[in-house]
Structure formats: structure tokens, C-alpha cells
N, C-alpha and C positions, 0 to 999 in steps of 0.2 A: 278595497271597494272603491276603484275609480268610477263611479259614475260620468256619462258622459251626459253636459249640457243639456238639456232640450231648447230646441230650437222653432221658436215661434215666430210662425209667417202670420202675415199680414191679413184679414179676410178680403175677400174678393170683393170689389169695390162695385156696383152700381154702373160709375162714370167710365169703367175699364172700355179698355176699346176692343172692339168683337173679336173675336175670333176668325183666325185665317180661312175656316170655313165658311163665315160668312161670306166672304169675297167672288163673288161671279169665276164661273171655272175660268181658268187661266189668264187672271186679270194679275198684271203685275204693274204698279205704278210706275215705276222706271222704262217699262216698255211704252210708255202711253206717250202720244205726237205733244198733246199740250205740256206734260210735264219735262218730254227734252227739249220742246221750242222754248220752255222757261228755261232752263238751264244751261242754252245754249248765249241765249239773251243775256242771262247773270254774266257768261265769260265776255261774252262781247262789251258791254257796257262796264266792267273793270278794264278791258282792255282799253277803251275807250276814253275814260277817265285818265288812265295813266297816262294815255301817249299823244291828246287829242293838241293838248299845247295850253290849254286853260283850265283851270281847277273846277271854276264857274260854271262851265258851260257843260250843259245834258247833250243828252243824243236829242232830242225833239227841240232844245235851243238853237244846236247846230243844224238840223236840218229847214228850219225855218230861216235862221240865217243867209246860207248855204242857198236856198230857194229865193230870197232877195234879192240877193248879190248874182245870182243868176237870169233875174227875169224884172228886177225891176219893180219900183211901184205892183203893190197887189192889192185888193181888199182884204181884210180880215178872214173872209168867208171864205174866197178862193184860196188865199194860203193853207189855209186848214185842211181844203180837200185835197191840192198839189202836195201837201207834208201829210195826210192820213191821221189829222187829228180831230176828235169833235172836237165843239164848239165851247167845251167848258176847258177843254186842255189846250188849245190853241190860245183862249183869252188868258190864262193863266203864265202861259210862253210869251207872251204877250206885253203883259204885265211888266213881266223879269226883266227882259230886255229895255224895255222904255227905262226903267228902273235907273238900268246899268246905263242909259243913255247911248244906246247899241241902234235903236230904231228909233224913228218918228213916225208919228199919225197925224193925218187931217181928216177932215169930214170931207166924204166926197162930192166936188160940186152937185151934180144929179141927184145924187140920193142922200140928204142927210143922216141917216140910219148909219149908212156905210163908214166904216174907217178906212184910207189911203194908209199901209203902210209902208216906208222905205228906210233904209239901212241909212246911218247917221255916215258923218266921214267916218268916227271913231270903229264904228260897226263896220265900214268897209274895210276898213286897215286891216282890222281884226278880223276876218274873216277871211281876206287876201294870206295871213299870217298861216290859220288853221288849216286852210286845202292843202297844203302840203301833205298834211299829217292824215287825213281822213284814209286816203289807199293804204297808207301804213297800216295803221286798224284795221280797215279791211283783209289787211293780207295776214295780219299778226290773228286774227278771228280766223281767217280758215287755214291759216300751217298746220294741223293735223292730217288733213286733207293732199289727197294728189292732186297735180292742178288738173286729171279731168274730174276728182270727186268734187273739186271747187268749182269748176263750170256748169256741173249738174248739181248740186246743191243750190246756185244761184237761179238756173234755170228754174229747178222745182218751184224753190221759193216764188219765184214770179208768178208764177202760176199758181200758186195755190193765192197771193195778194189779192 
């Protein structure tokens, strides 16, 4: 008389997560724009960390940087809009770098509200350092890609910005 075990599951939980029939006909998570712009963004931003040339620096540190060393003296407010960040992620980029001693601020003569910011020497150096490496990322983000699915992928993107 071998008996065999009886095998008790678990009761169905309350917090369980619905069932695939709940889901909108032919709704697949993985097919959806936001969830591959996320996921495209995660490989960019490893990439980017690895190859950028500083451990420190983000993709939104860099492009504020990158945006100084390019143009100079800005307010706070303009930079934000020329790099696409609001105004709670820009003062925070902001923050970091003053920090690191990468940027200076003054109040601007005209409008005391305003902050002047400009790249330190140190911030220029370093910056002057990192442009090499930016196209690399760039290019190392789309090698999966033919270069015309990289020129229309860029193009799309602008367009939808």
C-alpha cells in the first residue's frame, strides 16, 4: 500500500493578480511604446555609465554640462528647458554639480531671482575629457540597429520630442 502524498496548494489569494482575461484584447505589455522607450533607456543608460568616462556623472548631469560648455553662461530656467528638465530635476543637477565643484552660480545682475550658471575650469576640463566618449554611447545604444534603422530611429525620436 504505497500511498501517494497528497499535495496541498496554497488558497487563492485575494491580492492575486487578475487573470489574463482581464487584460484589454490583445494588450501585451512588452508590445506597448512606453514600456520599450523604458527599456531601451535602461540599455542606454548602462551603456552610458560604462563608457561615458566618469562614474559620477548621469545622463541629465552630462547633458547640462555638455549644454554649458556649449553655449556659455545660462540661467537656471533656460538650461532646464535647452536639456528638457523641469524645474525640480534641473535644481537637483544643479545641486550635484555645484557640489562636485563642476559649475558656478551668481545672481543675475537684472533679476535677483535668477541664477547665472557657468562651468568651473574644473567642469570645463572635464567635460572637454567626456565629448569624446558621448558618440561612442551613442553608437554603442544603437549597434543592433542598420545604420538607416539608426537614422530613422533618431529621426522618429525627434519627432515624437
Amino acid at each position: 500500500m504505497n500511498a501517494k502524498p497528497e499535495i496541498k496548494t496554497a488558497p487563492a489569494s485575494a491580492s492575486a493578480a487578475p487573470a489574463s482575461a482581464d487584460l484589454p484584447a490583445g494588450y501585451v505589455l512588452e508590445d506597448q511604446i512606453g514600456h520599450l522607450i523604458r527599456r531601451a533607456h535602461q540599455r542606454h543608460t548602462a551603456l552610458f555609465m560604462a563608457m561615458i568616462g566618469d562614474a559620477q556623472v548621469t545622463t541629465t548631469q552630462y547633458a547640462a554640462l555638455v549644454k554649458l560648455y556649449e553655449m556659455g553662461e545660462l540661467s537656471q530656467n533656460h538650461l532646464g528647458r535647452l536639456t528638457a528638465m523641469d524645474p525640480a530635476t534641473i535644481q537637483g543637477v544643479i545641486r550635484r554639480l555645484t557640489d562636485r565643484k563642476l559649475i558656478a552660480h551668481r545672481p543675475d545682475r537684472n533679476d535677483k531671482r535668477r541664477r547665472c550658471l557657468s562651468l568651473t575650469t574644473t567642469g570645463r576640463d572635464l567635460v572637454g575629457r567626456l565629448l569624446a566618449n558621448g558618440p561612442k554611447v551613442t553608437q554603442a545604444t544603437l549597434d543592433p540597429l542598420s545604420p538607416d534603422e539608426q537614422r530613422q530611429i533618431v529621426a522618429l525620436l525627434k519627432r515624437l520630442g
